[in-house]
Each structure stands twice: as C-alpha cells, then as structure tokens.
C-alpha positions as semicolon CSV with decimal commas, in nm:
position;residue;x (nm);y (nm);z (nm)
1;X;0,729;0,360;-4,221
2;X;0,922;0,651;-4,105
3;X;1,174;0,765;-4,369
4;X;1,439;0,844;-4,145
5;X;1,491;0,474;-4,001
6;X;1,846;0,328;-4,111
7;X;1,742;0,019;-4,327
8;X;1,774;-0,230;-4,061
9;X;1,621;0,023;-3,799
10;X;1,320;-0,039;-4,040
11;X;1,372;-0,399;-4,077
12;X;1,332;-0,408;-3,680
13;X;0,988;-0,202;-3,727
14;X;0,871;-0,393;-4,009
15;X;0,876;-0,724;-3,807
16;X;0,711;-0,576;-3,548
17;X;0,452;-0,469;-3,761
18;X;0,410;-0,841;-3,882
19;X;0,421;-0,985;-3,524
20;X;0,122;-0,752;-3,413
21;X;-0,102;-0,800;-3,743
22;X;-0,108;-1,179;-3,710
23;X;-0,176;-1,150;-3,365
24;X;-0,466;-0,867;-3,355
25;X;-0,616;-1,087;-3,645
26;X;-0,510;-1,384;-3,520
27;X;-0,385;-1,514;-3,860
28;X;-0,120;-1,777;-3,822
29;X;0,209;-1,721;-3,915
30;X;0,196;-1,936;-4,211
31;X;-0,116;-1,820;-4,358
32;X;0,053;-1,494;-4,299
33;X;0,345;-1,583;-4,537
34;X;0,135;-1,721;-4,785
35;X;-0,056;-1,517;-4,851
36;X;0,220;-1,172;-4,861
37;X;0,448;-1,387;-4,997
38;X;0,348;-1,729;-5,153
39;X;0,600;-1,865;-4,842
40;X;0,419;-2,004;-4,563
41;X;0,779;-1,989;-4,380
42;X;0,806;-1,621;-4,433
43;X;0,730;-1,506;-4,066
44;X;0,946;-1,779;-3,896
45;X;1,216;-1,660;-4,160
46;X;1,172;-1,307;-4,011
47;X;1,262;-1,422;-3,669
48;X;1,547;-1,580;-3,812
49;X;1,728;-1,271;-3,950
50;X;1,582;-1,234;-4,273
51;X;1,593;-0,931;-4,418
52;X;1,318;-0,806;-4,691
53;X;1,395;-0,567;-4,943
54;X;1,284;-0,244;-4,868
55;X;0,993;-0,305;-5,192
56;X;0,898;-0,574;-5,023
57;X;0,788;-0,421;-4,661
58;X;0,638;-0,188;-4,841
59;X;0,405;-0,407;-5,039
60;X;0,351;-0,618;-4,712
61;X;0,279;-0,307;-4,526
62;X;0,048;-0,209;-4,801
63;X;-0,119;-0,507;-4,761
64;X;-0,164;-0,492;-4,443
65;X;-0,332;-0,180;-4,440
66;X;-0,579;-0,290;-4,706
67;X;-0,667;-0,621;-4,509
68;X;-0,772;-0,406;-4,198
69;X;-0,989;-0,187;-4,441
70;X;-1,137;-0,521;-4,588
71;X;-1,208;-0,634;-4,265
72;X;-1,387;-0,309;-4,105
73;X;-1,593;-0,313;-4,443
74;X;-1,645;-0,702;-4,373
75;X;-1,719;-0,639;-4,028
C-alpha cells in the first residue's frame, strides 16, 4: 500500500489487489471472503462499492502476502 493514496485511491488498489489474488490462485470469490472475512459475499460486496476500513485492507493484504509464502513453502 502506498501511503500517499487518498483513502478511496487505496480502496481502488486494494480491490485490485483482491481481483488478481483470487485469480493467480484461482480461489473463488467466496472462498476468498470466507476465509479474510468469515463473508463468503465479501468480494462481490467489493464490486458493489463497499468500502473496507483501512485496518481491514491491511489485514487482508497481510494475508495475502502470507498465503503466497505458504504456498511457495507448500509448493
């Protein structure tokens, strides 16, 4: 996350972010949002306008980072 993004600048980048990791893993959306969020209708949410707090892309972020490290230890 780049620091100097407005809040919904990040917002923008943060879904992104989502849209590419369950692609390259090819998680479904769902799965996705259950398991960041306990919501499997987080990612459709996203597309919708939803707007996470700022904690909150950070712990998703977070945990995306730490699923790609699982996953080259896994691999």
């Amino acid at each position: 996350m780049n620091t100097l993004l407005s809040d919904e600048e990040d917002t923008i980048e943060f879904i992104r972010e989502v849209e590419e990791f369950v692609r390259k893993n090819a998680i479904s959306d769902s799965r996705f949002g259950l398991d960041v969020m306990n919501d499997e209708h987080f990612v459709f949410n996203l597309r919708q306008s939803r707007v996470p707090r700022r904690s909150t892309r950070k712990q998703i972020r977070d945990y995306m980072k730490t699923y790609d490290f699982k996953v080259a230890l896994n691999g």
